[in-house]
C-alpha positions as CSV (number, residue, x, y, z in Angstrom):
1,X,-127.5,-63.7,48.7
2,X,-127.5,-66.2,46.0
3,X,-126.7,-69.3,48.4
4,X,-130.6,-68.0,50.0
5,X,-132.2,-67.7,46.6
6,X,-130.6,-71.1,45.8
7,X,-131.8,-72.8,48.9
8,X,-135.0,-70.9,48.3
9,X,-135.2,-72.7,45.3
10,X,-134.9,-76.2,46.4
11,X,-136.6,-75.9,49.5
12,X,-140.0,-75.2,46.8
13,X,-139.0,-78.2,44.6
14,X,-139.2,-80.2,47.6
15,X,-142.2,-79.1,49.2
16,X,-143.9,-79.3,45.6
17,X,-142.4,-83.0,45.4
18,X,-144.0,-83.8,48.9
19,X,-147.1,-82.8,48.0
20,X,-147.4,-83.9,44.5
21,X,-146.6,-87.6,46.0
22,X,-149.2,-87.0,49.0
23,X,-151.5,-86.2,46.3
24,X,-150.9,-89.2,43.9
25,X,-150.2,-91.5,46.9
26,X,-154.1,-90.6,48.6
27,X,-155.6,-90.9,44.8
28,X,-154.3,-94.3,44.6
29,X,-155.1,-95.5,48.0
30,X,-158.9,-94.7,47.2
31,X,-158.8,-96.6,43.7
32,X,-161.0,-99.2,44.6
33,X,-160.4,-101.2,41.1
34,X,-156.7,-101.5,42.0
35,X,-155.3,-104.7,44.0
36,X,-153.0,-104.3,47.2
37,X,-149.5,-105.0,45.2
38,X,-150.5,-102.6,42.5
39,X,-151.6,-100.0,44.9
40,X,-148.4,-100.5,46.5
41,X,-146.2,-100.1,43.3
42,X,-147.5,-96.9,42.3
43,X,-147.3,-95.3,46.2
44,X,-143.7,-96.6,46.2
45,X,-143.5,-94.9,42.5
46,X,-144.9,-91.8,43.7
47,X,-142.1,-91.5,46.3
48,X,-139.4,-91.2,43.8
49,X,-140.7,-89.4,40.9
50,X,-144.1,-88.3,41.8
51,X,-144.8,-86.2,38.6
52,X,-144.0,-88.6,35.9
53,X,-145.8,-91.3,37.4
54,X,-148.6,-89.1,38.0
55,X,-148.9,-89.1,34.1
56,X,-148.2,-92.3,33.3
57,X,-150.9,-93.3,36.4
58,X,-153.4,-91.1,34.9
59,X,-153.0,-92.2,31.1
60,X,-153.9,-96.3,32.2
């Protein structure tokens, strides 16, 4: 029973990690005062840590 509630448990962190990068990855694609290699660093950002560069994207 707690292996389920374990893989319970990461199968929700990685769900909210996919969406949480879907979500910073289509706000930067519309950014239309972005260029195309900055707009590619931060999608390739969101990929790895999607929530702390969420921030950091936000506070620029």
């Amino acid at each position: 029973m707690t292996e389920l509630i374990i893989y319970a448990i990461i199968f929700l962190l990685l769900i909210a990690h996919a969406l949480m990068a879907g979500k910073m990855y289509r706000t930067v694609h519309e950014d239309t005062t972005l260029s195309i290699q900055e707009k590619n660093d931060w999608k390739l950002k969101a990929l790895v840590f999607p929530i702390y560069y969420w921030g950091k994207y936000k506070m620029r």
